[in-house]
PDB file with one MODEL, atoms N, CA, C and O in Angstrom:
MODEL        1
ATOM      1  N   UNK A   1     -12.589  -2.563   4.928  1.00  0.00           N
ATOM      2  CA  UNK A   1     -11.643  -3.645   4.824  1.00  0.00           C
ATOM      3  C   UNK A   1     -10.282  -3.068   4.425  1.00  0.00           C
ATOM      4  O   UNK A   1     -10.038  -2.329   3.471  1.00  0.00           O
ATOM      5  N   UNK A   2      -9.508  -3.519   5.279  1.00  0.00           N
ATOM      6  CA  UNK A   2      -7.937  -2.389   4.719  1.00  0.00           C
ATOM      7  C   UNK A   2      -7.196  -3.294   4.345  1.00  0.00           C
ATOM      8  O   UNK A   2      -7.304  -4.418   4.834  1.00  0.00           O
ATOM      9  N   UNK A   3      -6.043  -2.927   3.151  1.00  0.00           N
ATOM     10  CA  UNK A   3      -5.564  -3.954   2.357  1.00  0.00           C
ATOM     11  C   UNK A   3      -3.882  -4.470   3.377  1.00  0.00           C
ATOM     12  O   UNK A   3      -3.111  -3.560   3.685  1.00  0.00           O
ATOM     13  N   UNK A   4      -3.686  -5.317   3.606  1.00  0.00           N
ATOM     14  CA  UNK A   4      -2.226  -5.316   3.868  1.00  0.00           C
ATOM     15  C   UNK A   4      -1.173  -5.343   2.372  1.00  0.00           C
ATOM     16  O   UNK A   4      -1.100  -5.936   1.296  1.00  0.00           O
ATOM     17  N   UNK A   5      -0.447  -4.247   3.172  1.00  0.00           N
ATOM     18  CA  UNK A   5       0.933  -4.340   2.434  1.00  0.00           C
ATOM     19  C   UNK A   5       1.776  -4.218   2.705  1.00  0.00           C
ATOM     20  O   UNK A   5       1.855  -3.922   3.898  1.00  0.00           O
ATOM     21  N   UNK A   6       3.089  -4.314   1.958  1.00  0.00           N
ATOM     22  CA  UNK A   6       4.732  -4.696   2.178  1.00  0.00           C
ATOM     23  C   UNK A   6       5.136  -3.150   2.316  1.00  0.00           C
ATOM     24  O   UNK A   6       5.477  -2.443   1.368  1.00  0.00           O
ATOM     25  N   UNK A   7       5.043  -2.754   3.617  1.00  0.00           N
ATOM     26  CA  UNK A   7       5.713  -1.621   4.056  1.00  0.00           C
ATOM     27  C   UNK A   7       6.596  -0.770   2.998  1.00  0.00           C
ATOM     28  O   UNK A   7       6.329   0.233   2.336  1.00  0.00           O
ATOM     29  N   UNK A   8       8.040  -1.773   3.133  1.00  0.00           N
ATOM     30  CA  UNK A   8       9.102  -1.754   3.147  1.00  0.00           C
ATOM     31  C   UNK A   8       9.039  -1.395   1.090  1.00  0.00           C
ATOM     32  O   UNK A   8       9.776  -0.501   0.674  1.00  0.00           O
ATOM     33  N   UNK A   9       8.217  -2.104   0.155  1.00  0.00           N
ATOM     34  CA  UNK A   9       7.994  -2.126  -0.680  1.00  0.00           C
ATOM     35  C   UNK A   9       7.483  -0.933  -1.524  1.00  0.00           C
ATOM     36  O   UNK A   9       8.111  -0.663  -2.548  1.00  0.00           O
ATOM     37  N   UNK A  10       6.453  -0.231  -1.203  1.00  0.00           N
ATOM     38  CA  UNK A  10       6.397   0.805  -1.440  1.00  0.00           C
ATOM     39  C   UNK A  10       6.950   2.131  -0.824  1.00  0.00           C
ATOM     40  O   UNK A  10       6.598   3.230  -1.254  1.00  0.00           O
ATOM     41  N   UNK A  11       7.801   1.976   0.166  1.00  0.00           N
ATOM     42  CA  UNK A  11       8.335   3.255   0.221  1.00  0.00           C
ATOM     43  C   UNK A  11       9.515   4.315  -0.424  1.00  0.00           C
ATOM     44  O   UNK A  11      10.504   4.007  -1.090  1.00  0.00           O
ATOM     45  N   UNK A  12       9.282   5.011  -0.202  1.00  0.00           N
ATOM     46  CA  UNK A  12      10.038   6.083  -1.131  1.00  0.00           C
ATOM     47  C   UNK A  12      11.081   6.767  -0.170  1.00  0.00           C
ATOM     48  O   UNK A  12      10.760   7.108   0.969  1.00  0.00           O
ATOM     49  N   UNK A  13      12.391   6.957  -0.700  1.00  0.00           N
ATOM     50  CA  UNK A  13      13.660   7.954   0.320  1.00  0.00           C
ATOM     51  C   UNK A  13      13.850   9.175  -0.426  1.00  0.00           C
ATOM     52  O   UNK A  13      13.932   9.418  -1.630  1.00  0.00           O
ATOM     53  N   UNK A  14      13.904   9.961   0.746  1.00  0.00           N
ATOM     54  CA  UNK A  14      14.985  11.319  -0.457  1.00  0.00           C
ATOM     55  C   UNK A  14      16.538  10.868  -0.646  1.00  0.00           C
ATOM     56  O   UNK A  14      16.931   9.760  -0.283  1.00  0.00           O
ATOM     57  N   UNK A  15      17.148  11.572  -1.085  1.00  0.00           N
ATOM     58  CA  UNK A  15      18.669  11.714  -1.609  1.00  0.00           C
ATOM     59  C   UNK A  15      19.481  11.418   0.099  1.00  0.00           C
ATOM     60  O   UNK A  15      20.132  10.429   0.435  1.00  0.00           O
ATOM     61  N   UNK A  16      19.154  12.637   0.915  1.00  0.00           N
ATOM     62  CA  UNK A  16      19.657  12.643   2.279  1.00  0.00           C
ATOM     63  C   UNK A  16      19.296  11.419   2.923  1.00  0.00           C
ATOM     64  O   UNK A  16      20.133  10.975   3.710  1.00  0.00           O
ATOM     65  N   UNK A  17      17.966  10.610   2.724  1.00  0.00           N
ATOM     66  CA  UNK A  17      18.134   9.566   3.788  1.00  0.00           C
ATOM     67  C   UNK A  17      18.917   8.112   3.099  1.00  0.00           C
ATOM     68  O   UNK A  17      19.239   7.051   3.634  1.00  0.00           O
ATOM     69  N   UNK A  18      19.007   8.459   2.103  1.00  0.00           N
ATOM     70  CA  UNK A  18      20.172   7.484   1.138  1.00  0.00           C
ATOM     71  C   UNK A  18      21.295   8.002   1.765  1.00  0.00           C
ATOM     72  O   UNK A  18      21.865   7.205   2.511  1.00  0.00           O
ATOM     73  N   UNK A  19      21.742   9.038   1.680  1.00  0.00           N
ATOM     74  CA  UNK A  19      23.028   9.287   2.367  1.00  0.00           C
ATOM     75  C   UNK A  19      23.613   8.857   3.684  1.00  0.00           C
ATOM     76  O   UNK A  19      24.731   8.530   4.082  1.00  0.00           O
ATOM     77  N   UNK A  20      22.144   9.016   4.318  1.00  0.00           N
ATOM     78  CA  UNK A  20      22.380   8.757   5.602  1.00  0.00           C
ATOM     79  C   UNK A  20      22.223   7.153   5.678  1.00  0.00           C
ATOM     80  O   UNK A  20      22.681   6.647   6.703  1.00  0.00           O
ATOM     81  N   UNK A  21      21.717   6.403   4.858  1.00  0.00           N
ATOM     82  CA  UNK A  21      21.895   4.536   5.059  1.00  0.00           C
ATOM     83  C   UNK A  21      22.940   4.232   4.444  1.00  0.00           C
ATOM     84  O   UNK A  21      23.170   3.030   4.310  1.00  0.00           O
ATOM     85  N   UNK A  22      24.056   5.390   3.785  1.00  0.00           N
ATOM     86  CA  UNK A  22      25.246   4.124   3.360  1.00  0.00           C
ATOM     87  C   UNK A  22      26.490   5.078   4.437  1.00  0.00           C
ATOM     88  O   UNK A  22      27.694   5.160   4.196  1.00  0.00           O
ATOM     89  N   UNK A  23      25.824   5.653   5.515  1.00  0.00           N
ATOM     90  CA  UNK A  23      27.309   6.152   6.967  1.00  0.00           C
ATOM     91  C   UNK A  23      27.067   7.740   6.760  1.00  0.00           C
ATOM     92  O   UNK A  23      28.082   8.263   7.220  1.00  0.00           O
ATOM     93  N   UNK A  24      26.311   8.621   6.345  1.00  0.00           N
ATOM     94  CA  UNK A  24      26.338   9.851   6.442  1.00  0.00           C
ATOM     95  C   UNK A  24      27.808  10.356   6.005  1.00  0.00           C
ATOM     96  O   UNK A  24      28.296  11.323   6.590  1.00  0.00           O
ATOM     97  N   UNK A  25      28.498   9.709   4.991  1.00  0.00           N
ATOM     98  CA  UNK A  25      30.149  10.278   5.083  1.00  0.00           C
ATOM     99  C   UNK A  25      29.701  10.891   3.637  1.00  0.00           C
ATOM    100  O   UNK A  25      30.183  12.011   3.469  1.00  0.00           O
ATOM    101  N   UNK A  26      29.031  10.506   2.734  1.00  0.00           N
ATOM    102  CA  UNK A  26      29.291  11.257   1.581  1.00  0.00           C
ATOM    103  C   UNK A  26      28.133  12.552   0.995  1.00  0.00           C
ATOM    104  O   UNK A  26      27.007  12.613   1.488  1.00  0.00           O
ATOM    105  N   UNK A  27      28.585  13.534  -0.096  1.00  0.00           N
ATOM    106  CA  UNK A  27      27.740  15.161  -0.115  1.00  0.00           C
ATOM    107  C   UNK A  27      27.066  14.524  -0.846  1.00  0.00           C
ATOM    108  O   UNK A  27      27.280  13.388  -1.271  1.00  0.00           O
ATOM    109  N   UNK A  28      25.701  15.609  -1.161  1.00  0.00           N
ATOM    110  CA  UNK A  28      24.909  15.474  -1.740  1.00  0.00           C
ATOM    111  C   UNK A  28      25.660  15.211  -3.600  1.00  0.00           C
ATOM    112  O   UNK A  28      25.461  14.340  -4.447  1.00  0.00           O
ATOM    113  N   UNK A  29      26.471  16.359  -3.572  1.00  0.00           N
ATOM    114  CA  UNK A  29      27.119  16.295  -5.058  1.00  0.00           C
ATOM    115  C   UNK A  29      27.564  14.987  -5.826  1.00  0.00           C
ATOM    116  O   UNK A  29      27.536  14.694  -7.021  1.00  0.00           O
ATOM    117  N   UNK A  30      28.166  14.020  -4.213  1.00  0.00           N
ATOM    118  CA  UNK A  30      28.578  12.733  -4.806  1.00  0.00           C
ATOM    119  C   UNK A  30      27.585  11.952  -5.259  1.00  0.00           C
ATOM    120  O   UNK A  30      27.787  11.379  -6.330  1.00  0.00           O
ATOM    121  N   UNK A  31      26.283  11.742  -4.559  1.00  0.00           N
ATOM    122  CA  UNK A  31      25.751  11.260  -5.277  1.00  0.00           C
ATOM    123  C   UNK A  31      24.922  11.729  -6.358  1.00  0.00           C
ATOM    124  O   UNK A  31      24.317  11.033  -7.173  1.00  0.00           O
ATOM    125  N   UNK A  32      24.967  13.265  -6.258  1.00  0.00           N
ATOM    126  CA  UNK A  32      24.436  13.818  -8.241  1.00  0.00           C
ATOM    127  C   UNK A  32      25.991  13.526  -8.747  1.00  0.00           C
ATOM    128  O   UNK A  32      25.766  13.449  -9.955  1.00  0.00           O
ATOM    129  N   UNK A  33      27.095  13.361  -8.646  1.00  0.00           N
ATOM    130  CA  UNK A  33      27.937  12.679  -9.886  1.00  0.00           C
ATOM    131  C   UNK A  33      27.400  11.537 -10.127  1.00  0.00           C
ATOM    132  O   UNK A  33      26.964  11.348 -11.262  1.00  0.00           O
ATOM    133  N   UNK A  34      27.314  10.678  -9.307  1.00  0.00           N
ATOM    134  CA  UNK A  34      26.759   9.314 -10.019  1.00  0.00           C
ATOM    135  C   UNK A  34      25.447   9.144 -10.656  1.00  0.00           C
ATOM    136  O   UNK A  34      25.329   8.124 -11.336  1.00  0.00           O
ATOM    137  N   UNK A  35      24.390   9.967 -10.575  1.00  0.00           N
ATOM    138  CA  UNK A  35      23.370  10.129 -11.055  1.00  0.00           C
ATOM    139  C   UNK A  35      23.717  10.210 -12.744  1.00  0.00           C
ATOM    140  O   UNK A  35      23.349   9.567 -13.728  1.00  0.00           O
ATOM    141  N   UNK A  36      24.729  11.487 -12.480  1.00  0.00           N
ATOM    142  CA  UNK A  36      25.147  11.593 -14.040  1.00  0.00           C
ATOM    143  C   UNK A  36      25.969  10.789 -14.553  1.00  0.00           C
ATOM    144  O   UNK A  36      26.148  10.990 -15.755  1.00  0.00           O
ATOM    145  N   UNK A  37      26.544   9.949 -14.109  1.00  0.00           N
ATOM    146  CA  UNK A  37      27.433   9.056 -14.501  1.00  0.00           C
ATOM    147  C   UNK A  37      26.491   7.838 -14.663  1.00  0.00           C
ATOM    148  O   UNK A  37      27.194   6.952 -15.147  1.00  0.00           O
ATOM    149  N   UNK A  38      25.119   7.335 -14.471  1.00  0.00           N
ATOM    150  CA  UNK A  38      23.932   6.797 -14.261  1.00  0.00           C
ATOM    151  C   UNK A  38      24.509   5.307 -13.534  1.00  0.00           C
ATOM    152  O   UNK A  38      24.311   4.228 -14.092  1.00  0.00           O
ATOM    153  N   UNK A  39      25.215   5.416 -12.267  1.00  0.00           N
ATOM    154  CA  UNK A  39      25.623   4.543 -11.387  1.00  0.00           C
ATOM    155  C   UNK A  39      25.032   4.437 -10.186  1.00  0.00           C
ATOM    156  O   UNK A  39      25.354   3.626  -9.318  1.00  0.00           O
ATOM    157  N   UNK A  40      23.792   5.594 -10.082  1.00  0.00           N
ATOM    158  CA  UNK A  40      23.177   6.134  -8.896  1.00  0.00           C
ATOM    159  C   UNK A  40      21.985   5.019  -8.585  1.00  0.00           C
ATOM    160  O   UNK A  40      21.047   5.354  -9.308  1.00  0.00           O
ATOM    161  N   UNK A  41      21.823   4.507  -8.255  1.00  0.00           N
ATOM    162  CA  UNK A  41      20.411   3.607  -7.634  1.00  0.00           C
ATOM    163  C   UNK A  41      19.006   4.617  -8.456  1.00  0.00           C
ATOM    164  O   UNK A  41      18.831   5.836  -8.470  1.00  0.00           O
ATOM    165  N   UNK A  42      18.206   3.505  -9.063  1.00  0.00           N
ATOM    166  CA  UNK A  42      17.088   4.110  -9.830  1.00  0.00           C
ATOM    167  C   UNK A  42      16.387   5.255  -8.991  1.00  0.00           C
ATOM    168  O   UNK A  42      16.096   5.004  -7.822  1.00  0.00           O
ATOM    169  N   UNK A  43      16.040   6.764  -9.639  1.00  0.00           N
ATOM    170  CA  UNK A  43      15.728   7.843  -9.184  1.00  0.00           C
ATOM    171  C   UNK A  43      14.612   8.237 -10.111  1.00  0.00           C
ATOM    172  O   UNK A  43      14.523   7.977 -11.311  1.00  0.00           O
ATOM    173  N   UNK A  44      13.763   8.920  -9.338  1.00  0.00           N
ATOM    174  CA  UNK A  44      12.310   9.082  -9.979  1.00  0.00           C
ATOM    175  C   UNK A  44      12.451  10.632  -9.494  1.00  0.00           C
ATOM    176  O   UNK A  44      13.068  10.868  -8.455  1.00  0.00           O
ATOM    177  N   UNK A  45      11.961  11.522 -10.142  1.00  0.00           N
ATOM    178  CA  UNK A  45      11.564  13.202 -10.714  1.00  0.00           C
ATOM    179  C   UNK A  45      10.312  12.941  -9.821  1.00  0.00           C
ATOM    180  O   UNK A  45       9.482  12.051 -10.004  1.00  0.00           O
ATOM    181  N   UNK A  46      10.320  13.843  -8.849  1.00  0.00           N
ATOM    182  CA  UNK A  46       8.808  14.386  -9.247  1.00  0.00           C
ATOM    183  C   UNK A  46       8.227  15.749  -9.529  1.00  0.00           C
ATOM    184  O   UNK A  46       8.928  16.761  -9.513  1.00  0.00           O
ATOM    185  N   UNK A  47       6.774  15.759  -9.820  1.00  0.00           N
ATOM    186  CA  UNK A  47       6.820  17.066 -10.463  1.00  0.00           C
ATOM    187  C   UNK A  47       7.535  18.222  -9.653  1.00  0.00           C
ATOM    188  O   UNK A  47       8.326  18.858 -10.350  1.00  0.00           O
ATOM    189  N   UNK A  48       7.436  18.632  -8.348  1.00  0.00           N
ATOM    190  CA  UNK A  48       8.380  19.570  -8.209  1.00  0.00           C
ATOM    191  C   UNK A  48       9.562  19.422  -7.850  1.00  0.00           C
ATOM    192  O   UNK A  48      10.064  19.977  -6.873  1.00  0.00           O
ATOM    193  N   UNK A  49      10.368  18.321  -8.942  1.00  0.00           N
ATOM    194  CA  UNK A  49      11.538  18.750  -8.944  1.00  0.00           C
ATOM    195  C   UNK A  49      12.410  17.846  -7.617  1.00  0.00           C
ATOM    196  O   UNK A  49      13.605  17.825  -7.324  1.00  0.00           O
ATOM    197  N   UNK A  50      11.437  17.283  -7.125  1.00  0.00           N
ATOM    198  CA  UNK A  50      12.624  16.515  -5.700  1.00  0.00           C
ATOM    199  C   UNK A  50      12.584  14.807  -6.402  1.00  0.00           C
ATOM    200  O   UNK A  50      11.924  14.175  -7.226  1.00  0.00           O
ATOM    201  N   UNK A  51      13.915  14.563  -5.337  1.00  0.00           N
ATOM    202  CA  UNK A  51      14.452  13.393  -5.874  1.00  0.00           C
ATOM    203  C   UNK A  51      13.377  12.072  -5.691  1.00  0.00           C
ATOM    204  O   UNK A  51      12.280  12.492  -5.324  1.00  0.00           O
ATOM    205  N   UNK A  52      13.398  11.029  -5.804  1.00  0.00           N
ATOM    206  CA  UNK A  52      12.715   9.865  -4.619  1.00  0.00           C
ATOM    207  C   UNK A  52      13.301   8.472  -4.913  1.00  0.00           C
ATOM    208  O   UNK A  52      12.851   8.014  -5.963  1.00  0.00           O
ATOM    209  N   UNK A  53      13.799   8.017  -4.556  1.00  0.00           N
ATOM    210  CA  UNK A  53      14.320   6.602  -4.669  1.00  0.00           C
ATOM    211  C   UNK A  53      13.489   5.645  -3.870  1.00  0.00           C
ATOM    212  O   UNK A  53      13.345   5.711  -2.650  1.00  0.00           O
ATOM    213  N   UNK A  54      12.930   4.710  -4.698  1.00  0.00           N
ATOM    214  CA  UNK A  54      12.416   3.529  -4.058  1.00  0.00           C
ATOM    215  C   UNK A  54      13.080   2.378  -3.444  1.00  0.00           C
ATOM    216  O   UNK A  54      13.829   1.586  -4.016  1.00  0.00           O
ATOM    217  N   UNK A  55      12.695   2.371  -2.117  1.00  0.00           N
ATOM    218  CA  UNK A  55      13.807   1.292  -1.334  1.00  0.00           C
ATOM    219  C   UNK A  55      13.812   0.231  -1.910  1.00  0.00           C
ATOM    220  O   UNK A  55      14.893  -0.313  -1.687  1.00  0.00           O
ATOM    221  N   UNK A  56      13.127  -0.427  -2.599  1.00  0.00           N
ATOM    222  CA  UNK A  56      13.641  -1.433  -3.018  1.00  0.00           C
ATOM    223  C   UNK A  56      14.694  -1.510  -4.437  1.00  0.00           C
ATOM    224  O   UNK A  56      15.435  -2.458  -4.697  1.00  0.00           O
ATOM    225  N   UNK A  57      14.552  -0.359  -5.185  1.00  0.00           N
ATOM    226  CA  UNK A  57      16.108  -0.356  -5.953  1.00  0.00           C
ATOM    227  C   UNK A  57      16.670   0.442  -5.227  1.00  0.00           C
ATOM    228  O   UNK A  57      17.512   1.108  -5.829  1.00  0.00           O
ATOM    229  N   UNK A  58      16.532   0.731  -3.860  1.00  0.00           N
ATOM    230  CA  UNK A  58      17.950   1.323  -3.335  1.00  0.00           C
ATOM    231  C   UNK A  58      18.255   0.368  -2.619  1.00  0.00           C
ATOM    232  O   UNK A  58      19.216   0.753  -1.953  1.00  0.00           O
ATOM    233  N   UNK A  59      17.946  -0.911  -2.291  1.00  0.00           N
ATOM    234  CA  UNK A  59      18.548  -2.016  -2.112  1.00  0.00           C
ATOM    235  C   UNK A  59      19.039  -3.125  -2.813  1.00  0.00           C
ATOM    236  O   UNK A  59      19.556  -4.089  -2.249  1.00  0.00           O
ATOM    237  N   UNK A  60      18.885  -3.011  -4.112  1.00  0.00           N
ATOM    238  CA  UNK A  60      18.766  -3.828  -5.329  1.00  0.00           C
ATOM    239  C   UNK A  60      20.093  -3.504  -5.406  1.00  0.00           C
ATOM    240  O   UNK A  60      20.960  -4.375  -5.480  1.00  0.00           O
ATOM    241  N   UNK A  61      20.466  -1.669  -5.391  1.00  0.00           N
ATOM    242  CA  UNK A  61      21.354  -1.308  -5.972  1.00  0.00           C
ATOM    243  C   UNK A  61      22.497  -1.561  -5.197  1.00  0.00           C
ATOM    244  O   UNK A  61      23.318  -2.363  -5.641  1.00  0.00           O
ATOM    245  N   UNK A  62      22.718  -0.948  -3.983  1.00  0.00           N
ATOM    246  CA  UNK A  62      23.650  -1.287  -3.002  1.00  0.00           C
ATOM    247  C   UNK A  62      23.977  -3.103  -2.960  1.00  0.00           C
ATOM    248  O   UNK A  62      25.156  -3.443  -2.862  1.00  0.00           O
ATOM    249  N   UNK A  63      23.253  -3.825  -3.012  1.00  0.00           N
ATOM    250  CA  UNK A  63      23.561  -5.353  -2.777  1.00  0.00           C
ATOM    251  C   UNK A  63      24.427  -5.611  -4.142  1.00  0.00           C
ATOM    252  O   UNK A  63      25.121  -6.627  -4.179  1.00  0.00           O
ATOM    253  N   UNK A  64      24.413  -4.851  -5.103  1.00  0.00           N
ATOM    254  CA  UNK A  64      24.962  -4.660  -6.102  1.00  0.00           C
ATOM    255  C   UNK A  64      26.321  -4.401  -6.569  1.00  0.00           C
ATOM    256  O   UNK A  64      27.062  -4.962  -7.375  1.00  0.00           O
ATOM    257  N   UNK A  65      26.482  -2.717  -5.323  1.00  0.00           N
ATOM    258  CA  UNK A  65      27.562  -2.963  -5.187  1.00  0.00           C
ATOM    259  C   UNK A  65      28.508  -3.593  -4.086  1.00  0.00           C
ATOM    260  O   UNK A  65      29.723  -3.451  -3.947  1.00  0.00           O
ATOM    261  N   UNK A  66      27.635  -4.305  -3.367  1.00  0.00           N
ATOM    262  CA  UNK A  66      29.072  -4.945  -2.025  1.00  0.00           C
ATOM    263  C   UNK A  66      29.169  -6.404  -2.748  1.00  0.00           C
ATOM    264  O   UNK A  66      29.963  -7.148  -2.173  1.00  0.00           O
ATOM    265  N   UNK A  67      28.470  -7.018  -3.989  1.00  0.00           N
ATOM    266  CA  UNK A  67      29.242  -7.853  -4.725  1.00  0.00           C
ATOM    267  C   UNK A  67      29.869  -7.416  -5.484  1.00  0.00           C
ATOM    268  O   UNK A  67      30.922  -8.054  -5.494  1.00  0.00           O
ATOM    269  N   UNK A  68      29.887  -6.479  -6.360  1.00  0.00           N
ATOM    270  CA  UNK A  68      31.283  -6.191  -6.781  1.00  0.00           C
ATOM    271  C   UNK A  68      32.786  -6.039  -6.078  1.00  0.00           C
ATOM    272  O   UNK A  68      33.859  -6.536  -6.421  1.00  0.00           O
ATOM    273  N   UNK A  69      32.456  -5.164  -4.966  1.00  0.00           N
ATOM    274  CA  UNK A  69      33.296  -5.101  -3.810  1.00  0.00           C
ATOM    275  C   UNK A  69      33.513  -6.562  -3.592  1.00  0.00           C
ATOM    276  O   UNK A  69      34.523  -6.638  -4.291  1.00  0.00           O
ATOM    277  N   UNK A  70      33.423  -7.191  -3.368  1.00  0.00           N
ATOM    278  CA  UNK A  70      33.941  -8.636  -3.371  1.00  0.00           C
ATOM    279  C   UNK A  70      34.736  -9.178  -3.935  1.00  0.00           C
ATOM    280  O   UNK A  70      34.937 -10.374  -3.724  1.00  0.00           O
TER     281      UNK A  70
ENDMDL
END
């Protein structure tokens, strides 16, 4: 019996495919400044060391900022 689930919900991005959903215009560095500046969309460690952002606070976050932008 296989469970359905929300795709979209559990998946995980690296750093680069974040880059690449807000126009491929900005470096990796820009978004480690905002990491350190903790403006970066919620980011999870894993043990070796790579990034992972869960799409759904990397959409939480962005909707976030095009109301401010407003």
């Amino acid at each position: 019996m296989s469970r359905t689930r929300d795709p979209k919900r559990a998946e995980w991005l690296t750093i680069a495919e974040v880059l690449a959903e807000l126009g491929g215009g900005l470096a990796r560095s820009t978004f480690n400044e905002w990491r350190a500046k903790k403006v970066a969309p919620r980011c999870i460690k894993l043990p070796n060391n790579q990034i992972r952002i869960r799409r759904s606070d990397f959409e939480s976050w962005l909707e976030g900022r095009t109301e401010e932008a407003a």
